[in-house]
C-alpha positions in Angstrom: -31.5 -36.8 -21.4 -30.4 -33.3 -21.0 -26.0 -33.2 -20.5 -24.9 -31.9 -17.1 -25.3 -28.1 -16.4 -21.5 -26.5 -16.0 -21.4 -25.1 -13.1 -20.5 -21.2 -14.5 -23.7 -21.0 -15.7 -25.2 -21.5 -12.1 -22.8 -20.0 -10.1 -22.9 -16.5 -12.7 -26.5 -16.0 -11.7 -27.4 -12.7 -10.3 -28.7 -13.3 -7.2 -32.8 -13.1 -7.9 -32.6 -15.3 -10.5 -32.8 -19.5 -11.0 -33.3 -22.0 -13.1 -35.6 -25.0 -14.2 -35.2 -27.4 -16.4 -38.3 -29.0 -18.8 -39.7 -32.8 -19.2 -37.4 -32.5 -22.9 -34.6 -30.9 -20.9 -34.4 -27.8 -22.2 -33.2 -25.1 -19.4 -34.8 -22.1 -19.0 -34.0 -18.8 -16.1 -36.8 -17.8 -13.6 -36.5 -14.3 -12.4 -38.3 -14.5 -9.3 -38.2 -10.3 -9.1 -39.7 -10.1 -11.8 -41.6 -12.7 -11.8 -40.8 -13.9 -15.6 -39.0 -16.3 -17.1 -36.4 -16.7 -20.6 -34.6 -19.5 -22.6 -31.3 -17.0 -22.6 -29.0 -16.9 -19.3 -29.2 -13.3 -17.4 -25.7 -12.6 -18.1 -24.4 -13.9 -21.3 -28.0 -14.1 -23.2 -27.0 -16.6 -24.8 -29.3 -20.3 -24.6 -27.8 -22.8 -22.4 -26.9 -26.1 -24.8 -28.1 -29.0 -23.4 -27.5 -31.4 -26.2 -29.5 -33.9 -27.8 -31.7 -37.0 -26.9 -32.8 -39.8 -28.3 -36.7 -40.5 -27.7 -38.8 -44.2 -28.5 -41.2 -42.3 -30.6 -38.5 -40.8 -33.0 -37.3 -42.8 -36.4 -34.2 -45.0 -35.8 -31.6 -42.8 -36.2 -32.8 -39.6 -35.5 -32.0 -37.5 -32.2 -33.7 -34.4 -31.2 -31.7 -31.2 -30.5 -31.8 -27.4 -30.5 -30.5 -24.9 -32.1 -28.9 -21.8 -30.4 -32.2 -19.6 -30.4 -33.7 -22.6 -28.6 -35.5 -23.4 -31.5 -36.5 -27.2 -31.9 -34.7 -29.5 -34.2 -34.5 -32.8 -35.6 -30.9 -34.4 -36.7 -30.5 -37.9 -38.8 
C-alpha cells in the first residue's frame, strides 16, 4: 500500500494538471491540457516517493519499492 500523498505535492499543482495513482501505487501527473501524462511532478520534476509494499506473491522478506527515476525495485 502506497504511504499518504503530502499535501504540497497536491496543493503545488498548476491548475490543468492532476493526479492518479496505479493498482501498485505508484503516482503519476495527468495534464489534462495537454492531454499527457508523467511519473515526475509539474513543478519540482522530481518522482513522487510512495514507499514500499509488501505483496503475497513476493519471497518472505522481500518488499517492492522504487527508485527515484520511478524505476521498479526489489529490496530483501
Amino acid at each position: 500500500m502506497a504511504a499518504d500523498l503530502q499535501p504540497e505535492w497536491i496543493s503545488c499543482l498548476p491548475s490543468s494538471w492532476s493526479y492518479g495513482v496505479t493498482r501498485d501505487g505508484r503516482v503519476f501527473f495527468i495534464n489534462e491540457e495537454a492531454k499527457s501524462t508523467t511519473w515526475l511532478h509539474p513543478v519540482s520534476g522530481e518522482a513522487v516517493i510512495t514507499g514500499h509494499r509488501k505483496t503475497p506473491d513476493l519471497p518472505t522478506g522481500w518488499e517492492e519499492g522504487y527508485t527515484f527515476e520511478g524505476a521498479r525495485c526489489f529490496i530483501n
